[in-house]
N, C-alpha and C positions, 0 to 999 in steps of 0.2 A: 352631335359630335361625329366627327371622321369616324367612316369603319374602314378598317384594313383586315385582308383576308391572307392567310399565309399556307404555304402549301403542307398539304397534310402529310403526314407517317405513316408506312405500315409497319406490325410489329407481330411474332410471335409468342404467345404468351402460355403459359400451359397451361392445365386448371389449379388454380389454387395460387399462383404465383403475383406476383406483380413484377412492373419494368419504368424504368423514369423515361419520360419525351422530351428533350428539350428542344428550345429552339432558341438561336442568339440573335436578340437583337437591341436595338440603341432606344435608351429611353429618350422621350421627346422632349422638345424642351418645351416652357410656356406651359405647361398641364400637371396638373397634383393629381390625377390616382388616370388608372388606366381599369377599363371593366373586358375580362374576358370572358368570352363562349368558347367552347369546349365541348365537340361532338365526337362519339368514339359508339363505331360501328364494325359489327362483326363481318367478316367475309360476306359471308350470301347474303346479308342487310336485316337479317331479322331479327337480332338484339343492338339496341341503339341506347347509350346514355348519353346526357350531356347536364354540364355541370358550368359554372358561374363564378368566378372568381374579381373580385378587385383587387387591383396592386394600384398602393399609395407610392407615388416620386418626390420624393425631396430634394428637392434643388440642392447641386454644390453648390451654384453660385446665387442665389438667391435675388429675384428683382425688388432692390430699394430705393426710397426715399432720399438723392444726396442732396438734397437741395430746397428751400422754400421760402418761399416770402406773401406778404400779406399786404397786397396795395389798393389804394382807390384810384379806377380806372377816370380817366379825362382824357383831353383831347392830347393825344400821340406820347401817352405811357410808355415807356421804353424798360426794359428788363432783360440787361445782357446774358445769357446763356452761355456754358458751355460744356459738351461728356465730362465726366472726371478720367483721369486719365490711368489708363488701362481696363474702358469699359468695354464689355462687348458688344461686335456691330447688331445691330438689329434689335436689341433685347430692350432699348430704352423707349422713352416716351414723355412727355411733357404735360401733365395733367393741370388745367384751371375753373376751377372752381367757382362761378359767379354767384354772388350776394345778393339783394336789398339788406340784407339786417349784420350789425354789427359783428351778433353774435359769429364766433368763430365755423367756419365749417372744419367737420371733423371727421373726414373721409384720409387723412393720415393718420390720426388717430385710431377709428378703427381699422385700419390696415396693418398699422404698429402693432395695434395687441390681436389682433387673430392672428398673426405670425408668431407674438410672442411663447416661447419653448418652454419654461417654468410654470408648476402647477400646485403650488402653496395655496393654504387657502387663501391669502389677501390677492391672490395673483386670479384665482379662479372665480373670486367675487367681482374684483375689478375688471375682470374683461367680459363678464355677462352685464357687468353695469354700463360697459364704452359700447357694449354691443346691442344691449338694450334686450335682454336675450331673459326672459321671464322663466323661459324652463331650465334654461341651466344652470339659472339663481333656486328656483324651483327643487331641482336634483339637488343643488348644495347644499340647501335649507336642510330638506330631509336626512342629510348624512351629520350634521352637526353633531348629536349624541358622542360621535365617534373621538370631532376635536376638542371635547371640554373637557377640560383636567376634573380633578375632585374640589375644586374650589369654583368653577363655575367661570374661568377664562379660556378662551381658543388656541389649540394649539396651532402649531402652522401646517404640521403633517396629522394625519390621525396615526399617530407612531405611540402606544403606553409611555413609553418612558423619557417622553418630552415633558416639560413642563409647559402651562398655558400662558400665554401673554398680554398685559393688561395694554398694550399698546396696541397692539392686532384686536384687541374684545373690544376697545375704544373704537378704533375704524370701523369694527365691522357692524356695531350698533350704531355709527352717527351715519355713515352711508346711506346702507339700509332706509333709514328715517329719512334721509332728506333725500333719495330715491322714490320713498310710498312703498319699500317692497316692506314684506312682513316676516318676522323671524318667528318661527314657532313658538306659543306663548309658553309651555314651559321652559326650554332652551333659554329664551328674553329675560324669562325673571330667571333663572341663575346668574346670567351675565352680569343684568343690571345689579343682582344683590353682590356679585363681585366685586363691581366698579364703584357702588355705595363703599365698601367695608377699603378699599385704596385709597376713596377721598378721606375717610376717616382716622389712616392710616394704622386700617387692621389687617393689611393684607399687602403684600408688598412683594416683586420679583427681581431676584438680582441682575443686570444689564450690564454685557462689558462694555468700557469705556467710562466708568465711573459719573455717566448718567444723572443728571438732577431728579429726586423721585418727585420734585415739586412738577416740573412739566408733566410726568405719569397723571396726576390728583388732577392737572389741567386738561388733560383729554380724555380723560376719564369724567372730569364734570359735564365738560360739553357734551360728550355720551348721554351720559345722565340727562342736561337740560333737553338737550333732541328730541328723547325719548318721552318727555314729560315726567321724568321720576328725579328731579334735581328742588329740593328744597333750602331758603336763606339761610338754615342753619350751615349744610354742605359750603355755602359759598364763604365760609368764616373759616374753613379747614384748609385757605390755600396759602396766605401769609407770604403773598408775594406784592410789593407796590408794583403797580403796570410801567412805572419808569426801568425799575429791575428787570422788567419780564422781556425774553425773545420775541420778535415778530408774529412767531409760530403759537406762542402761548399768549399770546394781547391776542389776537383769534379766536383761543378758544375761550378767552376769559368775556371777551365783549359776548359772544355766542352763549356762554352760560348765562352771563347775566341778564343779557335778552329775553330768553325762554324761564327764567329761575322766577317764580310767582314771590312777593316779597324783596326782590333787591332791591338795594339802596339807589334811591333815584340819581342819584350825582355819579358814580361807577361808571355808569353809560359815558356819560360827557367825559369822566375823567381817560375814561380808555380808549376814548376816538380821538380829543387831544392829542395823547402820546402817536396814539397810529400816526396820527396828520405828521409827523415830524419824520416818521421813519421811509414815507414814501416822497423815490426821487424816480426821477426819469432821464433816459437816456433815451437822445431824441424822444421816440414813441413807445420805446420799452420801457415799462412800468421796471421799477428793483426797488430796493428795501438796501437800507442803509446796516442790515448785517445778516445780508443775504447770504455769508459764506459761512456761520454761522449756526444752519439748520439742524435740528438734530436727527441726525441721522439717526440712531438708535430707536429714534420714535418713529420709523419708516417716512422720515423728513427732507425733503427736497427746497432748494431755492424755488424752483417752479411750483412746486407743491405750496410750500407758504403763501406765493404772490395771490395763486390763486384760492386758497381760503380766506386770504387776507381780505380779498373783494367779494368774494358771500358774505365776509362776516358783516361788511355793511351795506351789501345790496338793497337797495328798497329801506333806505333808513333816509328818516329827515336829514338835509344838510346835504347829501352825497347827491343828490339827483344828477347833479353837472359833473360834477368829478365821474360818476361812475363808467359813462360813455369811454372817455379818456381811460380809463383804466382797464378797459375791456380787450381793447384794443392794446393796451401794453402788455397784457395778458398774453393773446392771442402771440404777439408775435415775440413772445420767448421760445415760443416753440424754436426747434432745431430740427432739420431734414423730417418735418411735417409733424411733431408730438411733442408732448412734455416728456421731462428728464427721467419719468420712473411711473410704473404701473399705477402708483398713489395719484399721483396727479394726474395722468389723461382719467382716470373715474374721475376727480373731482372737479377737472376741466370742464368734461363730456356735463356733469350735473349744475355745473354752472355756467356754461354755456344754453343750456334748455330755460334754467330759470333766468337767465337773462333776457333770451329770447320774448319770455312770457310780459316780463315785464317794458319793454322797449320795442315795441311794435316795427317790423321792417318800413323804412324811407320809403320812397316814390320813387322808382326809379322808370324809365321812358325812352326810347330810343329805338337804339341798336349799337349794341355793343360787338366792335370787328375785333378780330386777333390776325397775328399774319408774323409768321414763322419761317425763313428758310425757303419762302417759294408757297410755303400752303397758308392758305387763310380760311376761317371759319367767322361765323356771324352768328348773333341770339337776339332776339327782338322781343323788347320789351313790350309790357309782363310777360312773365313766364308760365304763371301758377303756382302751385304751391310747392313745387321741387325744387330746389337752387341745381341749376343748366351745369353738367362738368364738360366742357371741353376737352378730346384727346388729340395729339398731335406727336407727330413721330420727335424721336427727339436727334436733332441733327447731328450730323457726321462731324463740324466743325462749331466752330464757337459763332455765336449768332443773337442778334436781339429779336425779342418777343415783343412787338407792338400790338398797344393795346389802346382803342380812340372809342368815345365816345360821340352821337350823332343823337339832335333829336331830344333831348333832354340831361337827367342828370345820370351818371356814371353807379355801377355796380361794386361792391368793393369785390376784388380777385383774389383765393387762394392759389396760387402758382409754385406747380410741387414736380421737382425735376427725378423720373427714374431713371437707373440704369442696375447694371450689373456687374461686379466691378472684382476680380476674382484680387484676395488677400497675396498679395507681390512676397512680402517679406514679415515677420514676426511682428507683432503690434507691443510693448511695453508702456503701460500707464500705471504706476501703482505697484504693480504686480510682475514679475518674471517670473516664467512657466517656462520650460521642458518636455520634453514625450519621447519616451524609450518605449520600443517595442521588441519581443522578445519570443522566439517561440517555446510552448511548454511541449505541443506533443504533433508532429511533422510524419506526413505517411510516406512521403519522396522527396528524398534530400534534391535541394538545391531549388524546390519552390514549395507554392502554398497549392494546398487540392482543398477541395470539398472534406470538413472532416476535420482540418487541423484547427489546433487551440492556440492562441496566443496571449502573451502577459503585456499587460499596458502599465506602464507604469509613468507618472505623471508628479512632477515636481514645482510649487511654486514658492517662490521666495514675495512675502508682502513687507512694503516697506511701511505700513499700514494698516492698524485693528481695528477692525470693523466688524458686524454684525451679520447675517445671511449673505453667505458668499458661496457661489454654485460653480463647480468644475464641469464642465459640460465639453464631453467627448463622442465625437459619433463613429457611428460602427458601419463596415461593409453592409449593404443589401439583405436583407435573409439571415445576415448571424445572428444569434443570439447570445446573450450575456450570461454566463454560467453563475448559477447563484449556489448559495449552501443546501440544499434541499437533500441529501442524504447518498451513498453511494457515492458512485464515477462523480457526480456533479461537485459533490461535497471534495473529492479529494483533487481535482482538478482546481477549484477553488482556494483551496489550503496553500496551490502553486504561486495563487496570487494575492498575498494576503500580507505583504511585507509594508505595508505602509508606516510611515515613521511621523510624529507631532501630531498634532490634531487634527482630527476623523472626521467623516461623515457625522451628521448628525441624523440624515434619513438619505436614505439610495433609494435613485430611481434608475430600474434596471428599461428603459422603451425597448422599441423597436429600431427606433434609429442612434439611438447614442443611449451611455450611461451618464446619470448625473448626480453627482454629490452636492448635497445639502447642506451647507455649515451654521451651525448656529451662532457662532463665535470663531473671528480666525483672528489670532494674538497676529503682532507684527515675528517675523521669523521665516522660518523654512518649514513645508511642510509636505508630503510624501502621502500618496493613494495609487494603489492597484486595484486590479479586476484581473477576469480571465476571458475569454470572447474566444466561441468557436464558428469559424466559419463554415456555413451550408448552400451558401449561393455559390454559382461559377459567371466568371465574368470579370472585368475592368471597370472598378467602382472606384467615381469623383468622390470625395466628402469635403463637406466645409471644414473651417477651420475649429481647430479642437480652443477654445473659450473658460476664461475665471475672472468670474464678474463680481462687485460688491452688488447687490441688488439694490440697497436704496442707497449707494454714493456712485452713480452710475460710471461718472469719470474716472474709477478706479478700477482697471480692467487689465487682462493681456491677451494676447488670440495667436497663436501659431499656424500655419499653416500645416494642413497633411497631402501626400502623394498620394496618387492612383494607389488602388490595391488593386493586382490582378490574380485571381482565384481559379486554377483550373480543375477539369471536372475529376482528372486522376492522370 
């Protein structure tokens, strides 16, 4: 990394006292944390400290994914380009991705969720599973205790006074299993004796949007069968015919019956049947014929469904030919390089490996050119075992990306366009939102110093009740989010405490933003404050202040915010 040296301070200090140093300057762009040294020397040189600090940068503008597609390369491939407009110069780039194997490459995927800001447990499982990250599953594991209620389901936060949920305990035990990772064995047997006593229906949790508890009994069986603890009798508790059933639920019913020692031998045939009927395609995109459908409440996505739909009969007689084809329609629902929601790139990420295993990569042989804008790059086939990324600048104007094969037969290409694209004007999907700002307590009238407090106050109107929905607002550099903790904090706090309709269900106070947690948000209006004192001095970019459905992704709003400039007094 760049070292940069800046010119030192002297300072008088007495004994006993302290004094602040600063120095202003620009954060960089392109780089997430900054490491400083810090040497501080007495006059005549014979007392010397120095000390070590990191500073993390959060991008205002963040570089993403606007763009991607999934092609099979041959002779003079073409793939028009162009920035999205209002990007910034230099900040883009044009990433391609070469193949032999079918399977999806899923370098947007893990790009998507190591970026991704929310940290629920089904949020913090799914990105050590897309990350492939053993110790952070690892840390999770060992905190469990924390998210099980008294009946032996997962909360989402480890908050007391949540209740646990048989839909998140369902994920987090079929995952798990078809990952290889291991849940601590007494944790495992609560869950599972949870999800037993749901199929049975001695245990049940209320859901807004008035929820079928039959699809709960169904992902909760499939739990069960994953796990090896699903028995014939279980499969009698669900009294649903698979022509009644959702996409989402023929998935988990074919999946139970599979693994359920005992099922009726005809169930199988009878449930792949109905599936064969539900799957259509557009062009090369796989869909499902009530793909709009999904149950969200069970952290259910269209992209989620397509691709359980194709686990549920990977490597089953009958599908060999189909599945190829399906893989592939899989693959390119993706949108700007991921699936639609945290649930699906885990179950992407896991069914992309098991696919992998089973469908051994092509023969691919050549030399594969690309040629962009004046630059051209080459990979010569074989490779080895790494699938080749090519990087290339991404052009100032609109431009095709050819792509030729030479020498044999063509690589299939993930082609995934960055840039940076700062938020022009308010976003409305779903959701209208609001942001007043407000000051509680000011040292010098007519600006902001180090020191003062302010009230945020944040309003969204949903045209739409939905489930986990996160208000996510970020904060100047260095402020901190003033919480109840007792005293000056506690009454400063009380300044911002006017919220109106439904609440947080858990706050998370970061470093860079506060964010609300909703367990339930009715359609209506609904109202949250905080209070934020600023300690940094300076001219802070932030992104845009965000209120997202988490598993209806398309139900969203994002406002933009101004510079905040902070002086020092």
């Amino acid at each position: 990394a760049k070292k940069i040296q800046y010119k030192g301070v002297t300072l008088d200090i007495p004994a006993g006292a302290a004094a602040n140093v600063t120095w202003r300057l620009k954060a960089p762009a392109n780089r997430d944390k900054l490491v400083w040294t810090l040497d501080a020397r007495s006059a005549d040189g014979k007392a010397v400290d120095r000390m070590t600090a990191t500073q993390i940068i959060a991008p205002a503008v963040p570089l993403e994914v606007w763009a991607a597609t999934l092609t099979r390369v041959g002779q003079g491939t073409s793939i028009p380009l162009a920035p999205p407009g209002g990007a910034l110069p230099g900040r883009g780039s044009v990433d391609v991705r070469l193949s032999d194997s079918l399977a999806p490459p899923l370098d947007g995927v893990r790009a998507y969720m190591a970026a991704y800001p929310y940290g629920c447990f089904e949020q913090l499982l799914s990105k050590a599973v897309v990350a492939g990250d053993v110790g952070s599953w690892n840390r999770l594991a060992g905190e469990i205790p924390a998210y099980l209620d008294k009946d032996g389901l997962l909360r989402y936060f480890p908050e007391q006074t949540l209740d646990g949920s048989i839909a998140l305990t369902a994920y987090a035990l079929s995952l798990t299993a078809e990952n290889g990772w291991q849940i601590p064995d007494a944790n495992r047997e609560k869950m599972i004796g949870a999800l037993r006593s749901v199929v049975e229906g001695r245990l049940t949790r209320e859901t807004g949007g008035g929820g079928d508890h039959r699809l709960e009994k169904l992902t909760a069986l499939a739990a069960l069968a994953r796990n090896g603890a699903s028995d014939a009798a279980l499969l009698g508790q669900i009294g649903i015919n698979p022509k009644d059933m959702q996409s989402s639920a023929l998935a988990d019913w074919l999946t139970a019956i599979q693994r359920t020692p005992g099922a009726h031998p005809g169930w199988a045939a009878q449930a792949e049947t109905e599936l064969r009927t539900r799957i259509v395609y557009e062009g090369s995109r796989i869909d499902l014929t009530d793909n709009n459908a999904a149950p969200w409440w069970l952290m259910s996505t269209g992209d989620e469904v397509a691709i359980r739909v194709l686990g549920a009969i990977l490597g089953r007689p009958g599908w060999q030919d189909e599945s190829p084809r399906m893989m592939v329609g899989v693959a390119i629902r993706q949108r700007r390089g991921h699936w639609d929601s945290t649930t699906a790139n885990a179950w992407g990420t896991v069914l992309a490996r098991r696919f992998a295993s089973l469908y051994p990569p092509g023969a691919v042989a050549g030399t594969t050119s690309l040629n962009l804008a004046g630059a051209s790059r080459s990979v010569a086939w074989p490779t080895g075992s790494t699938a080749p990324l090519v990087t290339m600048p991404l052009p100032a104007q609109s431009a095709p990306l050819v792509l030729s094969q030479s020498g044999g037969a063509g690589p299939w290409a993930q082609v995934s366009l960055k840039a940076a694209v700062p938020l022009a004007k308010p976003l409305f999907a779903g959701y209208r939102m609001t942001k007043q700002i407000e000051v509680i307590q000011r040292r010098v009238p007519g600006k902001l110093t180090r020191g003062d407090v302010l009230r945020i106050r944040i309003t969204v109107d949903a045209s739409a009740e939905r489930n986990w929905v996160v208000v996510n607002d970020p904060i100047p550099g260095g402020a901190t989010i003033v919480g109840d903790l007792g005293g000056q904090s506690a009454a400063l706090a009380a300044e911002a405490s006017g919220g109106e309709g439904v609440q947080p269900s858990y706050i998370e106070r970061g470093q860079d933003a506060w964010r609300g947690y909703f367990g339930w948000v009715p359609r209506g209006r609904f109202t949250v404050e905080y209070a934020v004192r600023l300690n940094g001095a300076g001219t802070f970019q932030l992104p845009p202040t965000r209120v997202e459905a988490l598993y209806s992704p398309d139900i969203r709003a994002a406002v933009p915010n101004k510079p905040v400039t902070v002086a020092m007094k």
